[in-house]
C-alpha positions in Angstrom: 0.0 0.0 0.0 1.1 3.6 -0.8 0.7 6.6 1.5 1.3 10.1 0.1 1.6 13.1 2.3 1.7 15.6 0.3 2.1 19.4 0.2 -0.4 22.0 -2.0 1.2 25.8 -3.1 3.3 26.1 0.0 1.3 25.0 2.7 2.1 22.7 5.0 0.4 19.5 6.6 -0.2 20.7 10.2 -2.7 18.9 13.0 -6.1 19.9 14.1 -6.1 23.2 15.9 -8.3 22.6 19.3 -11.4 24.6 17.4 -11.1 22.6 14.3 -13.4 19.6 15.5 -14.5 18.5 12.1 -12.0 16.2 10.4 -12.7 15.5 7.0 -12.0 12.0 4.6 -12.3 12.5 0.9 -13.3 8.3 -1.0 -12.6 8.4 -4.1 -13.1 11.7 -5.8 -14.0 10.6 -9.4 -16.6 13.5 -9.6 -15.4 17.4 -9.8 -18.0 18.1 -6.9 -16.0 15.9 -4.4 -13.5 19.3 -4.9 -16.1 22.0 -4.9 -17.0 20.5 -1.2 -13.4 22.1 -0.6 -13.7 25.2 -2.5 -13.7 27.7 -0.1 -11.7 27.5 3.8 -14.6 26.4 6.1 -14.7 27.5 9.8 -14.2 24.6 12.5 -13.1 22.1 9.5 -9.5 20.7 9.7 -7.0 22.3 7.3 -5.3 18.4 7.1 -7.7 16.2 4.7 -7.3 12.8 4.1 -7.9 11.6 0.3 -8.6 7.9 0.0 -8.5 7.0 -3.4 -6.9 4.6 -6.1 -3.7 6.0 -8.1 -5.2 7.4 -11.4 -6.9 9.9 -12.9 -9.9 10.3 -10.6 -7.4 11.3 -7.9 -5.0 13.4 -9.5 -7.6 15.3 -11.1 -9.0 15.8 -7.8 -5.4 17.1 -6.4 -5.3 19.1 -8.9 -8.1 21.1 -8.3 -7.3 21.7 -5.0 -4.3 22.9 -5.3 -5.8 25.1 -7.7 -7.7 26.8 -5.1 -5.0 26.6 -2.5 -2.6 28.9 -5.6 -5.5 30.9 -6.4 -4.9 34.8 -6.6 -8.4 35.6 -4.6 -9.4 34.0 -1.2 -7.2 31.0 -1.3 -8.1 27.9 0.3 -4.8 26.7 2.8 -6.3 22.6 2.7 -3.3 20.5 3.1 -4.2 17.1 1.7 -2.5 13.9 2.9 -3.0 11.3 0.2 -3.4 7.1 1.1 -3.4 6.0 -2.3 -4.6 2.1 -2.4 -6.3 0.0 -4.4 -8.6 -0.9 -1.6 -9.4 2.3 -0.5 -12.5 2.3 1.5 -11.6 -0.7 3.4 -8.3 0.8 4.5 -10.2 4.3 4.9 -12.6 1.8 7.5 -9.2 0.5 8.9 -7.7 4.2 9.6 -10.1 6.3 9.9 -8.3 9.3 10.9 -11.3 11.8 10.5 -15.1 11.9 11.6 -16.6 13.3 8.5 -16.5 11.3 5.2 -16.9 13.0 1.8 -18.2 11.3 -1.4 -18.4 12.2 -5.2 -17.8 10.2 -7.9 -18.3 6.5 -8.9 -21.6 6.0 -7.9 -21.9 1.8 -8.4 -22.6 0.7 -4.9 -22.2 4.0 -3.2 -25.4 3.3 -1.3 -23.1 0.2 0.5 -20.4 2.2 1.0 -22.8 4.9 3.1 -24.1 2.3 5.1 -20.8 0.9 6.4 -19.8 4.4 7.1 -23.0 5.4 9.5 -22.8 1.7 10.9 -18.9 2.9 11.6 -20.1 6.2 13.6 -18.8 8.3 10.5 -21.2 11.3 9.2 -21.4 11.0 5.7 -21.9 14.1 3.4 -22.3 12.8 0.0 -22.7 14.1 -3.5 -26.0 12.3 -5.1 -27.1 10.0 -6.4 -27.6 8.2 -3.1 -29.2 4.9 -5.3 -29.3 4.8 -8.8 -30.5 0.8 -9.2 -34.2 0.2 -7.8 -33.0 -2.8 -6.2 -31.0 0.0 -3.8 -34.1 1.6 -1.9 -34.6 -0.8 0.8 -30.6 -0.7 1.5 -31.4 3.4 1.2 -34.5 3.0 3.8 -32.1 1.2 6.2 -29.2 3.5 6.0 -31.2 6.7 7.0 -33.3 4.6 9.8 -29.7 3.6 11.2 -28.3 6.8 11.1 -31.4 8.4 12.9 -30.6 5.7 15.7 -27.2 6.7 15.7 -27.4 10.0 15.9 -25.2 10.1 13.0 -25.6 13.3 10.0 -25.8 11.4 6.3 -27.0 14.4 4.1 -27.4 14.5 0.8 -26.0 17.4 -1.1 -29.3 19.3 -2.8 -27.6 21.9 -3.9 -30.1 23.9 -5.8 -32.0 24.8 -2.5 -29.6 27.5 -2.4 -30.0 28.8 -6.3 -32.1 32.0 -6.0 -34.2 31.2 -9.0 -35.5 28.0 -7.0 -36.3 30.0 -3.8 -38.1 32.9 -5.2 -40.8 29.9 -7.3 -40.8 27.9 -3.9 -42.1 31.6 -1.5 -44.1 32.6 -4.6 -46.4 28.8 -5.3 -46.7 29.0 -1.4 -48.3 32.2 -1.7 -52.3 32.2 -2.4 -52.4 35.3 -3.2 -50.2 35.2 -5.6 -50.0 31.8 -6.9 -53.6 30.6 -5.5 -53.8 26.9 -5.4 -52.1 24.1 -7.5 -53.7 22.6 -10.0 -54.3 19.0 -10.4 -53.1 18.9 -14.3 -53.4 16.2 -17.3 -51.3 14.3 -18.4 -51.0 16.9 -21.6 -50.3 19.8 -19.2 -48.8 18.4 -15.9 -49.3 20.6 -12.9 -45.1 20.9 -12.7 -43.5 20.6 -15.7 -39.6 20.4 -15.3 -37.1 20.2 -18.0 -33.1 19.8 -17.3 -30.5 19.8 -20.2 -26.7 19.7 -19.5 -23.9 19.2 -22.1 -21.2 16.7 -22.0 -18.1 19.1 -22.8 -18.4 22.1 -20.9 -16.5 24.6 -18.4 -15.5 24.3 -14.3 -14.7 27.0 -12.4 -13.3 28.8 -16.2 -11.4 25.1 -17.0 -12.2 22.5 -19.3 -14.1 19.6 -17.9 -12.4 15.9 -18.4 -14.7 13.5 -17.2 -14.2 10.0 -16.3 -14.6 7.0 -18.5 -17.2 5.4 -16.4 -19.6 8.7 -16.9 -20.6 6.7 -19.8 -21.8 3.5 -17.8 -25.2 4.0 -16.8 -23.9 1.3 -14.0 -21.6 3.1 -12.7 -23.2 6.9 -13.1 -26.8 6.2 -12.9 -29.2 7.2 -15.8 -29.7 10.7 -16.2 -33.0 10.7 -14.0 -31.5 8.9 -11.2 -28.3 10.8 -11.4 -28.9 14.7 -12.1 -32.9 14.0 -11.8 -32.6 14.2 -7.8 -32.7 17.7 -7.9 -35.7 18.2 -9.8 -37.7 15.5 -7.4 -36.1 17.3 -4.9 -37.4 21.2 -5.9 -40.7 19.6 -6.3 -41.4 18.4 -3.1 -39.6 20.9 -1.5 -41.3 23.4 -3.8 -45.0 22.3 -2.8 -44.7 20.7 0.7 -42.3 23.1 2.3 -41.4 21.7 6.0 -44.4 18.9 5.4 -43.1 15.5 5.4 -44.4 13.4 2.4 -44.9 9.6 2.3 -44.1 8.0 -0.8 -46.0 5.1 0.0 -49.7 7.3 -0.1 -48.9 10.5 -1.2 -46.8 9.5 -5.0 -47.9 7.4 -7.7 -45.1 7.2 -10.4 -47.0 6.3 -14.0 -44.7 5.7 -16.4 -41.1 6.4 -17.5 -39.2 6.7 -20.6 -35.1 6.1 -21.4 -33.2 7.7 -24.7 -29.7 6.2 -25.7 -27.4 8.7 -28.1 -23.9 8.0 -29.4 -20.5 9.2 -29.4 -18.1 9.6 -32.0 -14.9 8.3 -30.8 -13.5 11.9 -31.4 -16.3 13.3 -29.2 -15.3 10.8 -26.4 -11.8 12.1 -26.7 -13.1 15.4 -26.3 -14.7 15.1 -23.3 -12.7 12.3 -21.6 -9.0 13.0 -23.1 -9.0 9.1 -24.5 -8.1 8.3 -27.6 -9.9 5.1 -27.3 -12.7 3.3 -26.0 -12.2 1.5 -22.9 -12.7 -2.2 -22.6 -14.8 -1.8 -19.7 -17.3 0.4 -21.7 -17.1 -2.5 -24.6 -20.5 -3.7 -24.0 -21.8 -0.1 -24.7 -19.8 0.0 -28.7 -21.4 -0.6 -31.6 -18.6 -0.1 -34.3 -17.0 3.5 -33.6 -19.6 4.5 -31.4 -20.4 4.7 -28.0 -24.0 4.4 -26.8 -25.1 6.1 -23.2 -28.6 6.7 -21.9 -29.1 10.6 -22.9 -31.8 11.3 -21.4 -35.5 10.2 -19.3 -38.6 11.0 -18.4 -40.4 10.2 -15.4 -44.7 11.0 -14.9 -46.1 10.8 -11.0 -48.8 12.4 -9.3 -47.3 13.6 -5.6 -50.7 14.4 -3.9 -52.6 14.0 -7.1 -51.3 16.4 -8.8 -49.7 15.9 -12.5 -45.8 16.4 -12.5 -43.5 15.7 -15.3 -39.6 15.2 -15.1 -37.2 15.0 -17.9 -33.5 14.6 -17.7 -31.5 15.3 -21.4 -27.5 15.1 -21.5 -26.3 16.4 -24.4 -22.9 16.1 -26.6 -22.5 19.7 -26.8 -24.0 23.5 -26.6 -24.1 25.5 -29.1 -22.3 28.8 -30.1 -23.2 31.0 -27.1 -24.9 28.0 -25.2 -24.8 26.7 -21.4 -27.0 24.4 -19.9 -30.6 25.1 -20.0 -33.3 25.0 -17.6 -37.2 24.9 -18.0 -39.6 24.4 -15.0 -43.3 25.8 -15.0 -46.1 25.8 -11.7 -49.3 25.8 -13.0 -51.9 27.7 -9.9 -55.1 28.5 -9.9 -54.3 32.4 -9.9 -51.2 32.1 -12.1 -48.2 30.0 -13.3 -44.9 30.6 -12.1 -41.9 29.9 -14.5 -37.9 29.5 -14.4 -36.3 30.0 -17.8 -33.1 29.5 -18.6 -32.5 29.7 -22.4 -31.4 31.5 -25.5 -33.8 34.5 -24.8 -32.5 35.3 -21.1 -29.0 34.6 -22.0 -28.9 31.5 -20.0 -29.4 33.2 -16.5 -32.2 31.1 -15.1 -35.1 33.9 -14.9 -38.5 33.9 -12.8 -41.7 34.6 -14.1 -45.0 35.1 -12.7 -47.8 34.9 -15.6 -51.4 35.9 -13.9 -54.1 33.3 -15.8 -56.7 36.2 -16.0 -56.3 39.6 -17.5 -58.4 40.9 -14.7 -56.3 39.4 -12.2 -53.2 40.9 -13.9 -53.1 44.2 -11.2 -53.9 42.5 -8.0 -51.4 39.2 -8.6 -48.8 41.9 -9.6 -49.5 43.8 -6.1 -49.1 40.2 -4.2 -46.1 39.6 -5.8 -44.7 43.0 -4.8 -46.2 42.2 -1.2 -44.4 39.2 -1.1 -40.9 40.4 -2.4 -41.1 43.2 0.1 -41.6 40.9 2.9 -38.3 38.8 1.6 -36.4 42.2 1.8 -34.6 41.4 4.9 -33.3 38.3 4.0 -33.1 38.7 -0.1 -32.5 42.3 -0.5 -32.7 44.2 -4.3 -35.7 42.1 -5.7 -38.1 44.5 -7.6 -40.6 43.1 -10.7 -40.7 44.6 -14.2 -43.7 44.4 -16.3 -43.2 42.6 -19.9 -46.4 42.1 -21.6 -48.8 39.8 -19.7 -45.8 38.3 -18.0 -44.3 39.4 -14.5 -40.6 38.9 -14.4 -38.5 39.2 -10.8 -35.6 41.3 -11.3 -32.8 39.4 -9.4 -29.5 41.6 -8.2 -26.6 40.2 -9.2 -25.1 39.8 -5.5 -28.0 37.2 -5.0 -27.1 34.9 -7.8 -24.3 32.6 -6.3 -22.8 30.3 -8.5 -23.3 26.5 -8.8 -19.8 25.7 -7.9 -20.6 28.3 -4.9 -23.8 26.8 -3.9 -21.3 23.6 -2.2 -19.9 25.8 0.3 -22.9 26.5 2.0 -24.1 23.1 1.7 -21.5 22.0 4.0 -22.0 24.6 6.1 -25.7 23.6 6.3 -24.1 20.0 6.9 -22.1 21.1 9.4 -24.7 22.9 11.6 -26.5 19.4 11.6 -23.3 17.0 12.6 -22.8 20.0 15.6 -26.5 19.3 17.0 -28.1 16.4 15.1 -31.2 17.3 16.4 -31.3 19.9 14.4 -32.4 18.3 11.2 -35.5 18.8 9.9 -37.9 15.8 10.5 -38.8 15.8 6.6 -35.7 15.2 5.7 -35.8 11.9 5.9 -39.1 11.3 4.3 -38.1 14.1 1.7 -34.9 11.3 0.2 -37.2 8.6 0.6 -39.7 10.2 -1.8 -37.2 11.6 -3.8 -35.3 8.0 -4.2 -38.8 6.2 -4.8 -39.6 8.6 -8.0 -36.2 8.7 -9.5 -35.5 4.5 -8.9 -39.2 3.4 -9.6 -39.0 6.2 -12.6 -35.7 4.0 -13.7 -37.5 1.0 -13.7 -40.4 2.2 -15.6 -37.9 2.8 -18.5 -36.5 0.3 -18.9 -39.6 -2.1 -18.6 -40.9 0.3 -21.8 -37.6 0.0 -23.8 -37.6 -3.4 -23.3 -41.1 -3.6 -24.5 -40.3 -1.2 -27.5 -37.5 -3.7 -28.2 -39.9 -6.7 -28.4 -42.7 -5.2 -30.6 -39.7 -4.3 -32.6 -38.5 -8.0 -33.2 -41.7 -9.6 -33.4 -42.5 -7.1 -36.2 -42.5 -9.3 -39.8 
């Protein structure tokens, strides 16, 4: 076994100060969000991290990163990392353990084990999502969070988005009669939540080119794009439209049907995006001639109280000239929709809209929106409304849109509060990633029952 200690832009490794009571373990960082956890210093959080991961890629990527921040011009980090580089890293990271905290981004094939043996351990566990991304996973899921509540042990799932400002302002805005009035049940043609996610495969961290990983492409090892990047949207629903109300998945959701897309690579895409020059022989079962086939997108259709919501989940090669990642989401009320979009026309800044259903009502939902952003002032400062057409849009100042990579930071801080005083964690919480998991896993499942259907029709056809 190898053991690395080493030394990022001059720092050096030192122990835990007496105040820094939270000692942090980083297993195996194959995702670029396992260094975004560590992108800015974090009060009461060791300045030693221990990185257990296998020699490769995965980890020096990650060490690269950090010492990127740690070399950085503007608030650098100071995180000196000490590096046990094995090929069995999580059992020697069981072994060791020389922190209380475990951190984990990246491969997610059997993540949902690893968690367990960590709470079982006494280890909080803040980890990236997916949690699950096979549906055979939710009953190990259901017993992981019930053994953590027992042991009073913090395993929090990273929903980052809670903290984007154009998914707060539509979660005080729905919850507003007023304004919003009541949800809608919906049809199945016009779902009472619509949401829409498209990312692209080569794109920009933090002002870098992205490399990802080989296995990104292995739905076994990534998850399909619903159970992978889909958590968030089952997330903002439920958190959307039963804030601080716990939700049952067992009586309150109904998941109808699901969908699955494959697309294809060109092997000079794959390079592109991964810095190969070939196919892997792990991905082999995925090539069909001088292509490589990964599920590109899903769609998932549930009713959470009765209400119609529709999911869908697109990963694309590339945007275009000008192009980031879009987003689409629309609240259908009784008094007016409320929309996020993030497209061409607002210059891929996710914008929110307020859109009265009645031209009558056009005045007094506009002077219930105002009511409402005056009564955020204190804690979301700036936020007026401009008039465009029928349409209400919130004018957002630029000091309150934080960044994706940004939004980690305060996710561990939020994590942090919780491993001080455990009892400090929401009681939804828990029923909140059950529900999410049952949607995203039983949405998984769905799909692939219907491709495999597709498939059949397709060979019995003379």
């Amino acid at each position: 076994m190898l053991a690395l200690a080493l030394t990022l832009a001059g720092t050096a490794p030192s122990p835990a100060t007496a105040g820094d009571d939270v000692r942090l373990m980083i297993l195996d960082p194959g995702h670029f969000h396992a260094a975004l956890f560590l992108r800015e210093t974090l009060p009461g959080v060791a300045r030693q991290v221990h990185v257990y991961a296998p020699m490769g890629p995965d980890l020096l990527g990650h060490l690269q990163r950090i010492s990127g921040y740690n070399a950085r011009a503007e608030n650098p980090t100071t995180w000196a990392l000490e590096v046990h580089a094995s090929p069995d890293s999580f059992a020697r990271l069981l072994a060791e353990r020389p922190g209380n905290v475990a951190v984990l981004s990246g491969n997610n094939l059997g993540k949902i084990d690893r968690i367990e043996a960590l709470v079982n351990a006494g280890v909080h566990v803040l980890a990236d999502k997916p949690w699950a991304i096979e549906p055979g996973e939710f009953a190990t899921l259901a017993r992981v969070l019930e053994r953590a509540a027992a042991k009073r042990v913090v395993a929090y799932d990273a929903m980052t988005q809670r903290f984007e400002i154009s998914c707060v302002l539509p979660r005080e805005l729905v919850n507003d009669p007023a304004v919003f009035g009541e949800l809608v049940r919906g049809t199945a043609e016009e779902p009472a939540v619509t949401m829409e996610s498209v990312h692209f495969l080569k794109k920009d961290v933090d002002g870098v080119p992205l490399l990802r990983p080989a296995w990104f492409f292995d739905a076994r090892r990534l998850g399909e794009p619903l159970a992978d990047v889909g958590t968030h949207l089952v997330d903002l629903v439920q958190w959307t439209l039963s804030p601080d109300r716990a939700i049952d998945y067992r009586k309150d959701i109904v998941v109808r049907q699901g969908s699955r897309m494959v697309e294809e690579l060109t092997r000079e895409q794959f390079k592109a995006v991964t810095g190969l020059t070939a196919f892997p022989a792990d991905l082999r079962d995925h090539v069909r001639g001088d292509r490589l086939g990964y599920v590109a997108q899903n769609r998932v259709d549930y009713t959470l109280r009765g209400a119609q919501v529709r999911l869908e989940t697109v990963w694309r090669f590339e945007a275009p000239p000008g192009g980031k990642d879009t987003e689409l989401t629309i609240l259908r009320g009784s008094r007016a929709r409320v929309e996020v979009r993030q497209g061409p026309e607002e210059k891929f800044v996710p914008e929110v809209w307020v859109i009265p259903n009645r031209a009558e009502d056009r005045a007094a939902v506009e002077a219930a929106v105002r009511a409402r952003l005056q009564r955020l002032a204190p804690g979301l400062p700036g936020l007026a409304v401009a008039t465009e057409g029928a349409r209400l849009r919130i004018v957002i100042p630029a000091a309150l849109r934080v960044s994706h990579e940004a939004h980690f930071a305060l996710v561990v801080r939020r994590f942090l509060g919780f491993r001080a005083d455990p009892a400090t964690m929401p009681a939804w919480e828990t029923p909140f990633m059950l529900a999410k998991y049952f949607v995203t896993l039983e949405g998984v499942r769905l799909g692939r029952l219907a491709e495999q259907s597709r498939a059949t029709k397709l060979s019995s056809t003379p």
